[in-house]
C-alpha positions in Angstrom: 124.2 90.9 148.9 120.6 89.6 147.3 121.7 92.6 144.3 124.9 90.0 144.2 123.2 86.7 144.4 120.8 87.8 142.0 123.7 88.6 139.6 125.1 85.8 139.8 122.4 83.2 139.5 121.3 85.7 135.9 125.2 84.5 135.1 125.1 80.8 135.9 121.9 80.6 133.5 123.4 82.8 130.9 126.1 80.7 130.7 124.4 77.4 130.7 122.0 78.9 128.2 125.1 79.7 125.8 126.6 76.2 125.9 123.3 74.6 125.7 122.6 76.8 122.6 126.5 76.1 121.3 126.6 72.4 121.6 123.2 71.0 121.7 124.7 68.3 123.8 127.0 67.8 126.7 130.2 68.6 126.7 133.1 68.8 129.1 132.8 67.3 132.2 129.4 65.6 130.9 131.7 63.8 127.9 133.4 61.4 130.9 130.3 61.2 132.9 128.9 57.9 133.0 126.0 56.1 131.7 123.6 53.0 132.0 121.1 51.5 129.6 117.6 51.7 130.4 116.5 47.7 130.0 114.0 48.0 127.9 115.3 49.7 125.6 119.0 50.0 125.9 118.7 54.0 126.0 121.1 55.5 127.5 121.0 57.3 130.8 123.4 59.2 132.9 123.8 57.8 136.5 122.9 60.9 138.3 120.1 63.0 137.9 118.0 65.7 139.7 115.2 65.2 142.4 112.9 67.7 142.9 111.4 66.9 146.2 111.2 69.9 148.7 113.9 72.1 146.9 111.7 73.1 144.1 109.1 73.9 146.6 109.7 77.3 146.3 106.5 78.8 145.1 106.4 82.2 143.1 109.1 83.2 144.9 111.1 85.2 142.1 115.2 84.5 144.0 114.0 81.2 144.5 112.8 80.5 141.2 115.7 82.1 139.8 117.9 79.8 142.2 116.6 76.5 140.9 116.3 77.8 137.4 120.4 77.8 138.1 120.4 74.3 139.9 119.2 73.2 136.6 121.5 75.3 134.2 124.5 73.7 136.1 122.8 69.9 135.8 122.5 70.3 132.1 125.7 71.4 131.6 127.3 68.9 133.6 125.6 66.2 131.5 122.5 65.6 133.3 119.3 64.8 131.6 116.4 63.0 134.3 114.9 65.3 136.2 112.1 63.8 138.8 109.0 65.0 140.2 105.4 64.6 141.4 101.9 65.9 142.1 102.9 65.8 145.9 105.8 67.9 145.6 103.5 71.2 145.8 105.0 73.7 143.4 107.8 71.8 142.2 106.8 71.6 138.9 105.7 74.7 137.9 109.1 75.5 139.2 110.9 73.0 136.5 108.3 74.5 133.8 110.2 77.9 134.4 113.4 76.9 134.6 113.0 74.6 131.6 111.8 77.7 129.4 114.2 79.8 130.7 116.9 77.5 129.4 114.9 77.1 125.8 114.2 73.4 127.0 117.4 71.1 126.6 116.6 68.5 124.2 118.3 66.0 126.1 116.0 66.5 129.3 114.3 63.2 130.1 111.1 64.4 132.3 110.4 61.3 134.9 107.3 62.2 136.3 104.7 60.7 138.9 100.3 60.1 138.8 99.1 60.4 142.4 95.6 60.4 142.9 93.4 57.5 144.9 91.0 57.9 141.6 92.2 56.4 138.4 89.3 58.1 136.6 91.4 61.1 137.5 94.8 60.3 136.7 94.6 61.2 132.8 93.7 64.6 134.2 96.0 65.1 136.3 99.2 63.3 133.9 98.4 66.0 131.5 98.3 69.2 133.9 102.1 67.8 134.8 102.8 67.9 131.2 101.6 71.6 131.1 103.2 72.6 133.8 106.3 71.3 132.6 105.3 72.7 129.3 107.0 69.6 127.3 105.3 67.6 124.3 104.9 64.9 126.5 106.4 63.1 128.9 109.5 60.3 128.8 108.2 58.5 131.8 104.8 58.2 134.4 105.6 56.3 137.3 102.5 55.4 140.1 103.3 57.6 143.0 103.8 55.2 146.1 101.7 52.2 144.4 98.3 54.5 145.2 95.7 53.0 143.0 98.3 51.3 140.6 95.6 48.8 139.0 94.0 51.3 137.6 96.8 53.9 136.5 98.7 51.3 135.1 96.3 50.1 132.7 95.7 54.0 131.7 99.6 54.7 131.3 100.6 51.2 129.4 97.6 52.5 127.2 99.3 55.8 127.3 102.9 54.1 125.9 100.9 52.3 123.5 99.2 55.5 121.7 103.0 57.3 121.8 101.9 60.1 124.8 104.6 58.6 127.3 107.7 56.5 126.4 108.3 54.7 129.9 105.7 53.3 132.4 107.1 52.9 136.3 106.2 52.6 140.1 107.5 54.2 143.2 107.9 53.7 146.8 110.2 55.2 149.5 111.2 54.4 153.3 111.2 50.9 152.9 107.4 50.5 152.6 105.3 48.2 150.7 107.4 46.2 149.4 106.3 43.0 148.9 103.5 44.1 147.2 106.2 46.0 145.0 107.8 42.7 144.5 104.2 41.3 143.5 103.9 44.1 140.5 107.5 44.3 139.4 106.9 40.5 138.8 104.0 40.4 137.5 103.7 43.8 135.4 105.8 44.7 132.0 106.7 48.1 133.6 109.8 50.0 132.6 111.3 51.5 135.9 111.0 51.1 139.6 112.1 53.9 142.1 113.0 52.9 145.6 114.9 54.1 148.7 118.3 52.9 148.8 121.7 54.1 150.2 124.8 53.3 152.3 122.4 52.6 155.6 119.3 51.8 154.1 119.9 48.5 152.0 116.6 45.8 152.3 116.1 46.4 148.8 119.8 44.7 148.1 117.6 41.7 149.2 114.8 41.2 146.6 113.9 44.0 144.7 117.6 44.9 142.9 117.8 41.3 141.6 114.3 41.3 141.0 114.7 44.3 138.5 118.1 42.7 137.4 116.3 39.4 136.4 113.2 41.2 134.9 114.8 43.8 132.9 114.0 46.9 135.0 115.3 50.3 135.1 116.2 51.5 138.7 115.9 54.9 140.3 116.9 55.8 143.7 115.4 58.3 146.0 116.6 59.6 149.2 120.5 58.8 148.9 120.8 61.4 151.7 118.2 60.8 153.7 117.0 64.3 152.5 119.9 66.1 154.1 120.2 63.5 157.6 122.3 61.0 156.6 124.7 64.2 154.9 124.4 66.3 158.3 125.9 63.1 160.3 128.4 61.9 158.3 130.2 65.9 157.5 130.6 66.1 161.4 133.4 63.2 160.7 136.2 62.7 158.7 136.4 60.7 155.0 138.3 57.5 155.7 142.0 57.5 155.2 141.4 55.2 152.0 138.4 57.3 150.2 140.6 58.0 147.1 140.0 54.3 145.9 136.2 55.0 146.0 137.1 57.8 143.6 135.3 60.2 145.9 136.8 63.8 147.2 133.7 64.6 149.5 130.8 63.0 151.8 128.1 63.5 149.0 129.9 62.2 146.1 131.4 58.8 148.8 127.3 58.5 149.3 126.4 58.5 146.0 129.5 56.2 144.5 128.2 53.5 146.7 124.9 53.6 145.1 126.1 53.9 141.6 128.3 51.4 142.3 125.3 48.6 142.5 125.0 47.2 139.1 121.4 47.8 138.9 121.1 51.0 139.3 120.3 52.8 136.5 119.9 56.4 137.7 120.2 58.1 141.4 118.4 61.5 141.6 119.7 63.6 144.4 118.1 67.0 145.5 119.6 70.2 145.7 119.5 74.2 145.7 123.1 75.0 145.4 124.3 74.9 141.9 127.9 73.9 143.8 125.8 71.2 145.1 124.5 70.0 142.0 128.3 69.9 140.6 129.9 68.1 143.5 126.5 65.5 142.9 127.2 65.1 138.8 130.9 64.9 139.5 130.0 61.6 141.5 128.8 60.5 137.9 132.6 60.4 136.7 134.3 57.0 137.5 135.9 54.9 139.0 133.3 53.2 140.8 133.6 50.8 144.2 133.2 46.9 143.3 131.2 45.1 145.8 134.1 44.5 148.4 134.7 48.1 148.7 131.2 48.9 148.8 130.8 46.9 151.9 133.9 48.6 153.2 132.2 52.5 153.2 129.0 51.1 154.7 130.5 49.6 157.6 132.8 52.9 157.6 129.3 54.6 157.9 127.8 52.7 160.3 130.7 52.5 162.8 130.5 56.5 162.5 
């Protein structure tokens, strides 16, 4: 069986690496897949991209390696192009860094990467290990990991965009917390992007922080749509509502992630994944129609009477 496996994650990147060398850009399922401008500069984006959190934890594992390598073969060829990661995800991205020169690094990757140290005399340091580990030119965008230490890295990665070594400057949280000091820099700082929690339970940031980047010109990411795996392990063990088909949804993951997409200000929702079916069902999500805001009320209160 791991003879078989094997086999078949060597064919799933083969493939990819064919189309990716035929095309140069997405095709297929990608050409209906759809996309958001990034505020700042009206650059395009596809609304779903690829978290790395935990499932490229993998180590030097060799099947596993091979296994995300084939997660991101499928993203690309679906359309994909952010892929997100951090200094706290362990051996995640060493683990992009091989699948990315396996698949002769996809032009149209965008790398959305993270500075976490408490010291921001460290963080040039440590922003370009992340680059060599990814082994890219440079990075599109540097976002402060949690808001640790964020005076300080932002002045070094605004100084960063300035000199042409990253093209995007953003800040992070997750779980709801520290948010009104969030509020404080997404109001008072020219960043690019903000990446917060946000899905069919978990809406505070519906309150403040969405308009907020709506009014200020600010990209969106969004982490945790599952609740890394929870909130997709309690909804499965019931059934889709009889009216999912106007959510343009045909499973529990893509119904989760079409009431995210569906919030105007959400730029780009960045799921995780090891299954390359996984990562197919997730970019399929990506393909309209979308719910309006009535209908999005209707699936969370489906959810939450669940």
């Amino acid at each position: 069986m791991a003879a078989t496996r094997r086999a078949f994650l060597k064919g799933t990147i083969a493939g990819a690496g064919a189309w990716l060398i035929g095309s140069g850009r997405a095709t297929g399922q990608s050409a209906s897949i759809a996309t958001r401008p990034i505020p700042s500069t009206g650059e395009l984006m596809p609304v779903v991209g690829l978290g790395t959190w935990i499932t490229f934890n993998v180590g030097n594992d060799p099947e596993l390696l091979e296994e995300c390598a084939a997660v991101m073969a499928a993203f690309f060829e679906a359309g994909g192009r952010m892929i997100d990661s951090s200094p706290m995800y362990a051996s995640s991205q060493p683990t992009i860094g091989y699948g990315l020169k396996k698949l002769g690094y996809p032009p149209q990757l965008f790398s959305a990467e993270k500075v976490w140290t408490s010291r921001g005399s460290n963080g040039p340091a440590q922003i370009e290990q992340t680059r060599a580990y990814w082994g890219v030119p440079k990075l599109d965008l540097v976002q402060v990991h949690n808001l640790l230490a964020w005076e300080e890295h932002l002045e070094t990665l605004f100084a960063m965009k300035a000199e042409g070594k990253i093209r995007y400057v953003g800040i992070t949280t997750s779980e709801g917390r520290r948010h009104r000091e969030f509020e404080r820099v997404m109001a008072t700082q020219p960043i690019d992007f903000i990446q917060v929690t946000y899905n069919v339970l978990d809406r505070e940031v519906e309150q403040r922080i969405l308009p907020l980047a709506q009014e200020r010109g600010i990209g969106v990411i969004i982490n945790r749509p599952f609740r890394q795996k929870e909130l997709i392990r309690f909804v499965e063990r019931h059934p889709l509502p009889p009216w999912v088909a106007e959510t343009g949804a045909s499973s529990w993951a893509q119904f989760l992630l079409k009431f995210i997409i569906g919030h105007p200000a959400v730029t780009c929702v960045i799921p995780a994944t090891t299954s390359v079916d996984h990562v197919r069902e997730n970019m399929a999500a990506g393909i309209g129609p979308f719910p309006d805001a009535a209908l999005r009320e209707r699936m969370s209160a489906y959810v939450r009477q669940l």
